[in-house]
PDB file of N, CA, C and O in Angstrom:
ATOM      1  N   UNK A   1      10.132  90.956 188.878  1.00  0.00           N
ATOM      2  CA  UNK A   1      10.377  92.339 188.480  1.00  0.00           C
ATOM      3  C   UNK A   1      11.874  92.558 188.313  1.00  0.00           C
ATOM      4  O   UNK A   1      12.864  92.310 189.002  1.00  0.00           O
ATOM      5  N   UNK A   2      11.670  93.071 187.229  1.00  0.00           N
ATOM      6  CA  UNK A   2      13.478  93.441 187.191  1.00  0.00           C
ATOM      7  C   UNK A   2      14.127  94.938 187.742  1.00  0.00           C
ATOM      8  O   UNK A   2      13.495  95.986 187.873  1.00  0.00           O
ATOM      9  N   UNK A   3      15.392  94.740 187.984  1.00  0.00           N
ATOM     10  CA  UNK A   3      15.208  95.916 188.810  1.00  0.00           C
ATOM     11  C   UNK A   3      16.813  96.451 188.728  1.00  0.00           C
ATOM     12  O   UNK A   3      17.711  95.612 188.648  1.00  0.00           O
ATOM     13  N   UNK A   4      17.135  97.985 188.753  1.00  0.00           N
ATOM     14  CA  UNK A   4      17.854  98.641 187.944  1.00  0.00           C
ATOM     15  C   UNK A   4      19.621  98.104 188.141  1.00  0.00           C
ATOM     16  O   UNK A   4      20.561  98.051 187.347  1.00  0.00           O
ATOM     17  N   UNK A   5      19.469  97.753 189.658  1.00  0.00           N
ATOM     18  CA  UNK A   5      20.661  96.930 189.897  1.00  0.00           C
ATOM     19  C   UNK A   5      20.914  95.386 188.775  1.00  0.00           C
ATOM     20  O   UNK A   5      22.020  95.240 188.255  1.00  0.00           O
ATOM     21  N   UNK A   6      20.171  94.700 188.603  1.00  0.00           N
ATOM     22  CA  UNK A   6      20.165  93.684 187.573  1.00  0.00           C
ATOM     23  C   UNK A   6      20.414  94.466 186.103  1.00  0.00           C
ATOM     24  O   UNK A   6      20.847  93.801 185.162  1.00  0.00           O
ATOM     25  N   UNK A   7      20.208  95.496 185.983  1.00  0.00           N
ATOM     26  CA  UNK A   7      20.266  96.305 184.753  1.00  0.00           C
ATOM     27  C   UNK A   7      22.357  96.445 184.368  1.00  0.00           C
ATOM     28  O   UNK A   7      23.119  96.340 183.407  1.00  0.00           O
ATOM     29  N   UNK A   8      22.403  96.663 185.493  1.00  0.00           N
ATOM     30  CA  UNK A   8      23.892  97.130 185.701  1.00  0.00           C
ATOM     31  C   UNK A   8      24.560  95.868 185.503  1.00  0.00           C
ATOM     32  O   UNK A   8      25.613  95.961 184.872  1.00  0.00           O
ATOM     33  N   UNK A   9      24.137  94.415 185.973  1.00  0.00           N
ATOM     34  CA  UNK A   9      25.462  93.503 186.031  1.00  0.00           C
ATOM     35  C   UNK A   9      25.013  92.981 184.768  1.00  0.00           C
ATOM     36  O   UNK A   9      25.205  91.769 184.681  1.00  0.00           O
ATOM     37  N   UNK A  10      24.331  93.653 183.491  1.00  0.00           N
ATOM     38  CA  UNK A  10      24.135  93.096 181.999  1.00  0.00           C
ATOM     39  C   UNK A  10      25.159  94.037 181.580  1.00  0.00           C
ATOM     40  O   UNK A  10      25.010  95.249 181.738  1.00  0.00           O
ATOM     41  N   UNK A  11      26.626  93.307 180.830  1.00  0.00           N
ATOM     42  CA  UNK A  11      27.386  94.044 179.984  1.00  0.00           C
ATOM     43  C   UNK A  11      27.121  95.260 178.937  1.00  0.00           C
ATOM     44  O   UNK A  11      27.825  96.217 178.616  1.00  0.00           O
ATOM     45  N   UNK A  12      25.788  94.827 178.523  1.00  0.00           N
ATOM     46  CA  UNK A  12      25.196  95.781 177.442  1.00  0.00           C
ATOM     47  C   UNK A  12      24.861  97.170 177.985  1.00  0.00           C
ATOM     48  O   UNK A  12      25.047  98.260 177.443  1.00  0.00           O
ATOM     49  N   UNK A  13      24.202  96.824 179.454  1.00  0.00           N
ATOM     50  CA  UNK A  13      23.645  98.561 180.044  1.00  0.00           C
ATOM     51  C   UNK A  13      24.854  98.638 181.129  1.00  0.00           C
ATOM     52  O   UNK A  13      24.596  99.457 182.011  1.00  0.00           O
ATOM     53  N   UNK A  14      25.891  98.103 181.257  1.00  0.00           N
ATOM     54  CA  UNK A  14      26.958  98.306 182.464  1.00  0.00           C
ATOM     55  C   UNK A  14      27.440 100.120 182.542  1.00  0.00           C
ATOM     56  O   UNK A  14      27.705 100.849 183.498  1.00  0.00           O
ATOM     57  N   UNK A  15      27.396 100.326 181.245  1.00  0.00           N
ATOM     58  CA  UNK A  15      27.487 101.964 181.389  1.00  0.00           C
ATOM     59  C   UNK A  15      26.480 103.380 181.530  1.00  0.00           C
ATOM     60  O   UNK A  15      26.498 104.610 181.494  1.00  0.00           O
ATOM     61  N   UNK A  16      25.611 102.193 181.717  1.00  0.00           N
ATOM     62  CA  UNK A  16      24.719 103.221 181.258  1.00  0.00           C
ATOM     63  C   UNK A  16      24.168 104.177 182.660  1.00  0.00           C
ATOM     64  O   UNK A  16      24.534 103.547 183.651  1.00  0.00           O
ATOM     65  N   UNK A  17      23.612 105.141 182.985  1.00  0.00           N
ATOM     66  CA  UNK A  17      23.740 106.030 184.075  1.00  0.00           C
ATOM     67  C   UNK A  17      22.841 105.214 185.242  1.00  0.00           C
ATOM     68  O   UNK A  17      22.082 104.315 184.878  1.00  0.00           O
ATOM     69  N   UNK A  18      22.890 105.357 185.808  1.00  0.00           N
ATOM     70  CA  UNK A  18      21.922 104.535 187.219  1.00  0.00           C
ATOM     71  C   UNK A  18      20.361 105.355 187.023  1.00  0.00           C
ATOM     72  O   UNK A  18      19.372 104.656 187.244  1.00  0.00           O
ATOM     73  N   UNK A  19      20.188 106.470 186.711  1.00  0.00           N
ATOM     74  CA  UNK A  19      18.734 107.008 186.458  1.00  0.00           C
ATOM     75  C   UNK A  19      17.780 106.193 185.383  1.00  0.00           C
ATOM     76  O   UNK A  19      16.647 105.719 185.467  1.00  0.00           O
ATOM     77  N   UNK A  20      19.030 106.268 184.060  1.00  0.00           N
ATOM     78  CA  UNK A  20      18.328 105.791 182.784  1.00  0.00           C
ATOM     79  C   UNK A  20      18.141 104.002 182.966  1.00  0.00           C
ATOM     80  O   UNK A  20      17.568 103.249 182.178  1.00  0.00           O
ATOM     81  N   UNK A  21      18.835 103.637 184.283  1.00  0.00           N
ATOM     82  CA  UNK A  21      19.004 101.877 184.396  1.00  0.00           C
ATOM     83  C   UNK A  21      17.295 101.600 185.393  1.00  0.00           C
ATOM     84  O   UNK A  21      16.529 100.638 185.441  1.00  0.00           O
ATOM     85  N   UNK A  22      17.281 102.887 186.015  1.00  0.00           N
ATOM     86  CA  UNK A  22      15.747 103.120 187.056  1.00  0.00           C
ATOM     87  C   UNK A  22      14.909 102.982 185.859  1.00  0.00           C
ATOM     88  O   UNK A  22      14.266 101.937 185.757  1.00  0.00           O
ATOM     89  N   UNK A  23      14.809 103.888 184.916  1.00  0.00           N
ATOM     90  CA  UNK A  23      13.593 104.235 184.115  1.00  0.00           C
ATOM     91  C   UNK A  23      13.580 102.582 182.962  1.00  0.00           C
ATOM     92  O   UNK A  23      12.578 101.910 182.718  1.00  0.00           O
ATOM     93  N   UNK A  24      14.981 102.321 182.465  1.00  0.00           N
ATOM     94  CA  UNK A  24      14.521 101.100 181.830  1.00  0.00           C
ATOM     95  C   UNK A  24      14.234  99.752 182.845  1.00  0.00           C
ATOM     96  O   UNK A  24      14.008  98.591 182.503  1.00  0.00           O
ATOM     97  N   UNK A  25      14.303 100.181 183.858  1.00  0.00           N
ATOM     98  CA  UNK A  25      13.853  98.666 185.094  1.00  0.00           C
ATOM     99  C   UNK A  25      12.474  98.971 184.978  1.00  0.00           C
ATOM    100  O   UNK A  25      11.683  98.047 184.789  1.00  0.00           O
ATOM    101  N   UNK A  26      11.922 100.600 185.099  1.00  0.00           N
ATOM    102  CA  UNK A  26      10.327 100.615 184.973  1.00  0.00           C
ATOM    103  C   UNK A  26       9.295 100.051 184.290  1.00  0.00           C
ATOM    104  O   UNK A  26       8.168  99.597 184.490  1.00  0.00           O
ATOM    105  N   UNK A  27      10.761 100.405 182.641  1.00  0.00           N
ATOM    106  CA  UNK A  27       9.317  99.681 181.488  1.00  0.00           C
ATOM    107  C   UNK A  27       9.408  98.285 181.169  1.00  0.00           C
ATOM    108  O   UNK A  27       8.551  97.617 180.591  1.00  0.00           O
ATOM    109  N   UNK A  28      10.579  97.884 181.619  1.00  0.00           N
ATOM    110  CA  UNK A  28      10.745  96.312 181.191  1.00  0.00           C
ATOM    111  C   UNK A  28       9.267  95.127 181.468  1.00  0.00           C
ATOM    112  O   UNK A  28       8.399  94.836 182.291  1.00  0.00           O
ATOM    113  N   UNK A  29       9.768  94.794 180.174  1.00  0.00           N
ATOM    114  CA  UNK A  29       8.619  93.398 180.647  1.00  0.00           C
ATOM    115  C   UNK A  29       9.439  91.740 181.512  1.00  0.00           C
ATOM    116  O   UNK A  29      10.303  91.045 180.976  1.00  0.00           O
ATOM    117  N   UNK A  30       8.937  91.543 182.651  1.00  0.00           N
ATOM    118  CA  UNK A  30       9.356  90.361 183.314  1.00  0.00           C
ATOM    119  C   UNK A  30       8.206  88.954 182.467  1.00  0.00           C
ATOM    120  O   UNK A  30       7.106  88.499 182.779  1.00  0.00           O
ATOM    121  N   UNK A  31       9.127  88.675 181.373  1.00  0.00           N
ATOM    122  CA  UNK A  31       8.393  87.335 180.739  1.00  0.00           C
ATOM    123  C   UNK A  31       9.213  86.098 181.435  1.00  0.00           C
ATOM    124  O   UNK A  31      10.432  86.175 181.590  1.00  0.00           O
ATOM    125  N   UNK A  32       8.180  84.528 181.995  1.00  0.00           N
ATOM    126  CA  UNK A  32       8.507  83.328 182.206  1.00  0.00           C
ATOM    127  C   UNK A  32       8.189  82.550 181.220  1.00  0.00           C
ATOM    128  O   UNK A  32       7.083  82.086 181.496  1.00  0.00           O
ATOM    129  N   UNK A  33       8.533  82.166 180.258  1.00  0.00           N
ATOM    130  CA  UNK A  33       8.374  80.951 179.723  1.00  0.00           C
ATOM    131  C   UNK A  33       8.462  79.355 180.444  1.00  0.00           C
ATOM    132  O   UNK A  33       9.160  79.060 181.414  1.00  0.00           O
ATOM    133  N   UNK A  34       7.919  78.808 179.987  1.00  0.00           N
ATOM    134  CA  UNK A  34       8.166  77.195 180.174  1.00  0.00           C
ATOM    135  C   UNK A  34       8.342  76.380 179.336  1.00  0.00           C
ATOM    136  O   UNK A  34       7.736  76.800 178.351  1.00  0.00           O
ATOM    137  N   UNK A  35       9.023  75.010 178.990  1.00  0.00           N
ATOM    138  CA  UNK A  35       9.396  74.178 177.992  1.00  0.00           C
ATOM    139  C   UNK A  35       8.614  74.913 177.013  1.00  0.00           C
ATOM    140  O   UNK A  35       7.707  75.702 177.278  1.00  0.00           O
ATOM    141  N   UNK A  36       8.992  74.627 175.985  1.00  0.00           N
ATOM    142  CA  UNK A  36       8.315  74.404 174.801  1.00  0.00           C
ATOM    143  C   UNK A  36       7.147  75.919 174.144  1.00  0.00           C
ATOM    144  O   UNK A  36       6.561  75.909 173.061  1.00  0.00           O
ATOM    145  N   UNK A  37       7.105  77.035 175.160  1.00  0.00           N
ATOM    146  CA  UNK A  37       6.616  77.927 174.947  1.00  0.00           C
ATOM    147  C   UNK A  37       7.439  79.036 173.919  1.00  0.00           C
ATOM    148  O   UNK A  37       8.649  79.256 173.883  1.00  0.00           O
ATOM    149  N   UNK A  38       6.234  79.713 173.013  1.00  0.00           N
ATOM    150  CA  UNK A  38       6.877  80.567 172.659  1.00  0.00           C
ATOM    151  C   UNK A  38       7.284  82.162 173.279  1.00  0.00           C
ATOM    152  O   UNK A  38       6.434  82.823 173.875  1.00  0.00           O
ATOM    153  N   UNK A  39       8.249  82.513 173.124  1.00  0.00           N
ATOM    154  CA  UNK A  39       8.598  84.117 172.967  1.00  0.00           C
ATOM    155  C   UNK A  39       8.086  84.974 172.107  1.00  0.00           C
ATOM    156  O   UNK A  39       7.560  85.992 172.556  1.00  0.00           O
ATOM    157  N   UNK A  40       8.138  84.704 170.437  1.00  0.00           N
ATOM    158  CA  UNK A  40       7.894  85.246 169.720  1.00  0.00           C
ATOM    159  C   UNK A  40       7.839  84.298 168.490  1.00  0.00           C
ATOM    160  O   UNK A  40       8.444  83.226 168.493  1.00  0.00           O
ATOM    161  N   UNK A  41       6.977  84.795 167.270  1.00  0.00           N
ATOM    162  CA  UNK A  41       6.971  83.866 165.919  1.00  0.00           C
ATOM    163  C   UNK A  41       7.241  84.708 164.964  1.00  0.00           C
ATOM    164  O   UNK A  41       7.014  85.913 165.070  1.00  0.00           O
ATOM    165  N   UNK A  42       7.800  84.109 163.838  1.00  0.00           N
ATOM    166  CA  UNK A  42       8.220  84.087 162.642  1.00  0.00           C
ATOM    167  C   UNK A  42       7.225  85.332 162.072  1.00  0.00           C
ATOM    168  O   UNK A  42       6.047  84.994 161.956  1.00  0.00           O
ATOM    169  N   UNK A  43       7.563  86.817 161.676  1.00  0.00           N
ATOM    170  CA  UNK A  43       6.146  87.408 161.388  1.00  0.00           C
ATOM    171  C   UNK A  43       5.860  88.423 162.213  1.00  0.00           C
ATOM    172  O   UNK A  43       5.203  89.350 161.738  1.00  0.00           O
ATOM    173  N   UNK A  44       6.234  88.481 163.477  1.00  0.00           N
ATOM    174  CA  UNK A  44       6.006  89.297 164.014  1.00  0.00           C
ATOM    175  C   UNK A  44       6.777  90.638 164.976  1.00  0.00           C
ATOM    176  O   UNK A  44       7.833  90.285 165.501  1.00  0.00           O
ATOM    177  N   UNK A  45       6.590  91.286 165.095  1.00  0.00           N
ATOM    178  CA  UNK A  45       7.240  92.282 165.245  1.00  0.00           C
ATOM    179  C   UNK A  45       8.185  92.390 166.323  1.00  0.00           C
ATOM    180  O   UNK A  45       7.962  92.344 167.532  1.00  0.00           O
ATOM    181  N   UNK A  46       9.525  92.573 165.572  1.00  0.00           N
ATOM    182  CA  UNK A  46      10.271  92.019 166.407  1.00  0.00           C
ATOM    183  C   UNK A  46      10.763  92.985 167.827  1.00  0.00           C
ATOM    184  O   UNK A  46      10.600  94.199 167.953  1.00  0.00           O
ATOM    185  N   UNK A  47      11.196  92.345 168.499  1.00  0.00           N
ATOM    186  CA  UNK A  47      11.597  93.257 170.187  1.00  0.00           C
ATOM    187  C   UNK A  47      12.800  93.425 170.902  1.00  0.00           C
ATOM    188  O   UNK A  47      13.475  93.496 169.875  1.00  0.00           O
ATOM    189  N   UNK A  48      13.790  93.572 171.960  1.00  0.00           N
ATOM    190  CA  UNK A  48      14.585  93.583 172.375  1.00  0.00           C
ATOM    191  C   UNK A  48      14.316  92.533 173.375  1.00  0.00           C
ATOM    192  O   UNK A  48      13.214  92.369 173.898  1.00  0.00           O
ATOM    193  N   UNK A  49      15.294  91.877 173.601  1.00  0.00           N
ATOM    194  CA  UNK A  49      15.173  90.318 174.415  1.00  0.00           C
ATOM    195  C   UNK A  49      16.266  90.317 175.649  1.00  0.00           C
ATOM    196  O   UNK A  49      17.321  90.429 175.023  1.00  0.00           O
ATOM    197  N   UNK A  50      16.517  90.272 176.646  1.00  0.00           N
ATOM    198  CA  UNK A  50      17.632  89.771 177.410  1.00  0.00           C
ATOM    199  C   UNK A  50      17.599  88.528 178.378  1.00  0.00           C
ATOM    200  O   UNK A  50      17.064  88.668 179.478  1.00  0.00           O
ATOM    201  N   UNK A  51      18.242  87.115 177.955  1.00  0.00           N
ATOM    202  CA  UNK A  51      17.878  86.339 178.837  1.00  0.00           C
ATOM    203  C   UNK A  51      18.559  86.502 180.349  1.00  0.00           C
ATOM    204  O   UNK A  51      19.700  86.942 180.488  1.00  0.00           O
ATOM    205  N   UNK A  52      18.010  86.235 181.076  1.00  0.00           N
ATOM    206  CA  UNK A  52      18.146  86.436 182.620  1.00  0.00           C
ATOM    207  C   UNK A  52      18.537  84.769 183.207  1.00  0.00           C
ATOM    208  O   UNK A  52      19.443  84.267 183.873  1.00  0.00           O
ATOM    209  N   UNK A  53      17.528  84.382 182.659  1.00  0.00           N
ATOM    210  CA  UNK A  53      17.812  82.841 183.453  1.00  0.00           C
ATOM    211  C   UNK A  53      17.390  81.553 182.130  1.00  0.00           C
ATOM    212  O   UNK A  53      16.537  81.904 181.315  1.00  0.00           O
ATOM    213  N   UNK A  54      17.810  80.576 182.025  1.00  0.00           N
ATOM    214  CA  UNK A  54      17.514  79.699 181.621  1.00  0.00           C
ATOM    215  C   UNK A  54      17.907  79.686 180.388  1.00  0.00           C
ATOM    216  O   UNK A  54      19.088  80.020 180.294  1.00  0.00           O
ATOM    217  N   UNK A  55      17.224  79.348 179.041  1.00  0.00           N
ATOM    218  CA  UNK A  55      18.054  79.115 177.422  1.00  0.00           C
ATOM    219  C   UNK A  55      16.982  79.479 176.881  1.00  0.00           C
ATOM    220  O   UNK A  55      15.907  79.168 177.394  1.00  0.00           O
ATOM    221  N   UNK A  56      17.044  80.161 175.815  1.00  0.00           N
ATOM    222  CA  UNK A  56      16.478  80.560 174.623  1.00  0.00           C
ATOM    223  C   UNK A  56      16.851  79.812 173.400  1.00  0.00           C
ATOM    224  O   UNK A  56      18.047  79.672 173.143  1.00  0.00           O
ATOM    225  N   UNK A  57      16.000  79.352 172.672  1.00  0.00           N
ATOM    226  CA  UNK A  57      16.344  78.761 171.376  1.00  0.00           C
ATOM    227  C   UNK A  57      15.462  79.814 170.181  1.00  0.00           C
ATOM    228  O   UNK A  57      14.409  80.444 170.270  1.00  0.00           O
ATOM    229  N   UNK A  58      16.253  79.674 169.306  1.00  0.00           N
ATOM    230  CA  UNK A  58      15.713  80.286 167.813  1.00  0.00           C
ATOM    231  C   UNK A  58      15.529  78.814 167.388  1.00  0.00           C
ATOM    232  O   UNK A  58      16.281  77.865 167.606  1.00  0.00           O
ATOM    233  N   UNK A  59      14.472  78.842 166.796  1.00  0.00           N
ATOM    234  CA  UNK A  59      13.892  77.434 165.952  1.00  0.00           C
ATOM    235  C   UNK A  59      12.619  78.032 164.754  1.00  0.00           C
ATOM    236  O   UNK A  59      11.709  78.846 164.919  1.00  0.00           O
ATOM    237  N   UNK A  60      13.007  77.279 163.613  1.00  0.00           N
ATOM    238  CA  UNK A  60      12.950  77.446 162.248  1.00  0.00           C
ATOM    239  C   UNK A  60      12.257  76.231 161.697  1.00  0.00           C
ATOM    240  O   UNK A  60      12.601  75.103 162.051  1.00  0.00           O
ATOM    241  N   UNK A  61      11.195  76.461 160.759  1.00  0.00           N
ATOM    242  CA  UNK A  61      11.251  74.777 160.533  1.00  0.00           C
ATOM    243  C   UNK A  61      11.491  75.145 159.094  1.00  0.00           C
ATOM    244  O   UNK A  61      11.153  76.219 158.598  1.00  0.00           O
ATOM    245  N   UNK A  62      12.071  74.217 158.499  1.00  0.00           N
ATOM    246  CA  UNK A  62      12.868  74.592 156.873  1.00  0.00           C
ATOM    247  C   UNK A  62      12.747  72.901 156.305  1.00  0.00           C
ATOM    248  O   UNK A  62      13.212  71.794 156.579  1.00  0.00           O
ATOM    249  N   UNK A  63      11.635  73.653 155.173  1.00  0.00           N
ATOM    250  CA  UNK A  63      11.352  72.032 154.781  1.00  0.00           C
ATOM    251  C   UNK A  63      10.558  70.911 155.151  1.00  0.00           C
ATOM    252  O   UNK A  63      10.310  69.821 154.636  1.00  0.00           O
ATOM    253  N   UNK A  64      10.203  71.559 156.296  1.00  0.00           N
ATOM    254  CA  UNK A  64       9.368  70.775 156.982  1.00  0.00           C
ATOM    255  C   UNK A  64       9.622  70.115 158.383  1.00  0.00           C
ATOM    256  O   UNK A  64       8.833  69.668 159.215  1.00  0.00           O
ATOM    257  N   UNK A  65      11.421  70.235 158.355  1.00  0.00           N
ATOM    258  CA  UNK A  65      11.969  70.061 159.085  1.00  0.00           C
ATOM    259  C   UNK A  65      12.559  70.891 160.315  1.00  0.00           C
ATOM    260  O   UNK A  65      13.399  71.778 160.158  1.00  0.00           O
ATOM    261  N   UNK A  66      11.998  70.488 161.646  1.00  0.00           N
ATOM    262  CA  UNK A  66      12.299  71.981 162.890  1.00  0.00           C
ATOM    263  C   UNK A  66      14.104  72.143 162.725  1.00  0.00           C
ATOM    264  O   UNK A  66      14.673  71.108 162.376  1.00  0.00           O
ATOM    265  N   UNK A  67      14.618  72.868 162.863  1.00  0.00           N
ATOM    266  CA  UNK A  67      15.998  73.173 162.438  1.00  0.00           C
ATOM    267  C   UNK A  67      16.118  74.310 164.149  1.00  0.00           C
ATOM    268  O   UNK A  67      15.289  75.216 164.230  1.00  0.00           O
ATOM    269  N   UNK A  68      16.981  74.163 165.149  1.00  0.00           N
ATOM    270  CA  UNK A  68      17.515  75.112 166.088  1.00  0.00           C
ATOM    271  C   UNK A  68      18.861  76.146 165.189  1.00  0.00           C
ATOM    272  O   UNK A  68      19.979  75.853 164.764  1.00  0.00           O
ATOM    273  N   UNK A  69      18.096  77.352 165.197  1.00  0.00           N
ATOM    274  CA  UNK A  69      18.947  78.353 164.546  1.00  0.00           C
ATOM    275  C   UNK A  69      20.532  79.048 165.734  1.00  0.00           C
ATOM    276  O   UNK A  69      21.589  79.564 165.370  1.00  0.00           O
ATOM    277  N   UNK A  70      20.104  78.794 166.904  1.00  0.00           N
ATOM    278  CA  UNK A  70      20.538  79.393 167.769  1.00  0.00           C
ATOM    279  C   UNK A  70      20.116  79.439 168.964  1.00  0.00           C
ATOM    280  O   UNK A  70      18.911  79.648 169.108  1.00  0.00           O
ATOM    281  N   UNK A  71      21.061  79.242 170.307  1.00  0.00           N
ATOM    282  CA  UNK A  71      20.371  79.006 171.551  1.00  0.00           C
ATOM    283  C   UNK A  71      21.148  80.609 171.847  1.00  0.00           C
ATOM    284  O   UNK A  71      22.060  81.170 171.239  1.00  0.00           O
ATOM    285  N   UNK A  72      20.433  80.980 172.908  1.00  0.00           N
ATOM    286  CA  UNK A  72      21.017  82.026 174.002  1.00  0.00           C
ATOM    287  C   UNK A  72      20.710  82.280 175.417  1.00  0.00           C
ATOM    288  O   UNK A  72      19.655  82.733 175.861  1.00  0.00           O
ATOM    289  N   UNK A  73      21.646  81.971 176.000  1.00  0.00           N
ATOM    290  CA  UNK A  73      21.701  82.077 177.689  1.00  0.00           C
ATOM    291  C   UNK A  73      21.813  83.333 178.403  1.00  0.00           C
ATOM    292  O   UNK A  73      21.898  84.373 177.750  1.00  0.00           O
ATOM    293  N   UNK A  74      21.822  83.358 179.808  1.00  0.00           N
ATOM    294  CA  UNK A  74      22.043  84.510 180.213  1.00  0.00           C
ATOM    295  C   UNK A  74      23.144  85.624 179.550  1.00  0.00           C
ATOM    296  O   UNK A  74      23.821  85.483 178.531  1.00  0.00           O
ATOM    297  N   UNK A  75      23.088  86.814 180.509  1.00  0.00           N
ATOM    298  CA  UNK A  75      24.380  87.582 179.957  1.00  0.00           C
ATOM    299  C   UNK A  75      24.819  88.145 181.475  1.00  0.00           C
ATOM    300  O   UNK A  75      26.001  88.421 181.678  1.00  0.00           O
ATOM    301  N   UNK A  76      24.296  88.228 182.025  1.00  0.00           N
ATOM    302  CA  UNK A  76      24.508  88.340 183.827  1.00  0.00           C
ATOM    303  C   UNK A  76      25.811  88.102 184.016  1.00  0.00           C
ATOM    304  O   UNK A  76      26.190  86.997 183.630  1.00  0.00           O
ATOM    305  N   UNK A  77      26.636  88.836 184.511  1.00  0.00           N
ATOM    306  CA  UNK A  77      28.202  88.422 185.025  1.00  0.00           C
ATOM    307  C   UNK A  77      28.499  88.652 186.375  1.00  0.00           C
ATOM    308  O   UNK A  77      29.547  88.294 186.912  1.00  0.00           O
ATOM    309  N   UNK A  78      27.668  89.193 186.873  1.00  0.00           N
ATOM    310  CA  UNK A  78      27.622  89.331 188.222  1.00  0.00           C
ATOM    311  C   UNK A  78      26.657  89.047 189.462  1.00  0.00           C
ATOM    312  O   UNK A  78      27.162  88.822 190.562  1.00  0.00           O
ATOM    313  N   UNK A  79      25.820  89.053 189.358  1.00  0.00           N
ATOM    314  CA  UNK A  79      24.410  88.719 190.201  1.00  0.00           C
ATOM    315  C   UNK A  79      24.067  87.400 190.168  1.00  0.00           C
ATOM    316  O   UNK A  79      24.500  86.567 189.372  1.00  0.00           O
ATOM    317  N   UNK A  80      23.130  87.193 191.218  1.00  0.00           N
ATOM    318  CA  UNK A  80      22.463  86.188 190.978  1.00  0.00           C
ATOM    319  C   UNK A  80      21.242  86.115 191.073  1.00  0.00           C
ATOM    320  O   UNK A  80      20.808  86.408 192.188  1.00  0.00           O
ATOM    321  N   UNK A  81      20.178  85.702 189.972  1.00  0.00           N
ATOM    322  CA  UNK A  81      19.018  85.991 190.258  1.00  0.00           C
ATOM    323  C   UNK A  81      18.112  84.929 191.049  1.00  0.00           C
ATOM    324  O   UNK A  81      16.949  85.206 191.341  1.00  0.00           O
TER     325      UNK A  81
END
């Protein structure tokens, strides 16, 4: 569960009021992936993402060929989860 203090040590919501950091800790979704699982596909509607722990890859296949568009890691500068 994520929770409004973890909200705060993400640069993106660092300003944001401690009430509105409660109410977005409420609705958040706590997703685990494992190797090779997806997040989301090509097509579908897209969402707001924040990694917490571990690497995210964007992967494409172009040509036939899987192509990594982009990795992304935490954004946490303070905590530890």
């Amino acid at each position: 569960m994520i929770t409004s203090a973890e909200f705060e040590n993400i640069p993106l919501f660092a300003g944001v009021e401690e009430q509105e950091q409660r109410r977005l800790a409420r609705s958040a979704a706590d997703i685990h992936l494992g190797p090779g699982e997806w997040l989301i596909r090509g097509g579908e509607e897209p969402r707001f993402f924040v990694v917490l722990t571990g690497e995210l890859e964007t992967i494409k296949d172009i040509v036939g060929q899987r192509r990594v568009l982009g990795r992304y890691v935490p954004v946490i500068s303070r905590c530890s989860i």
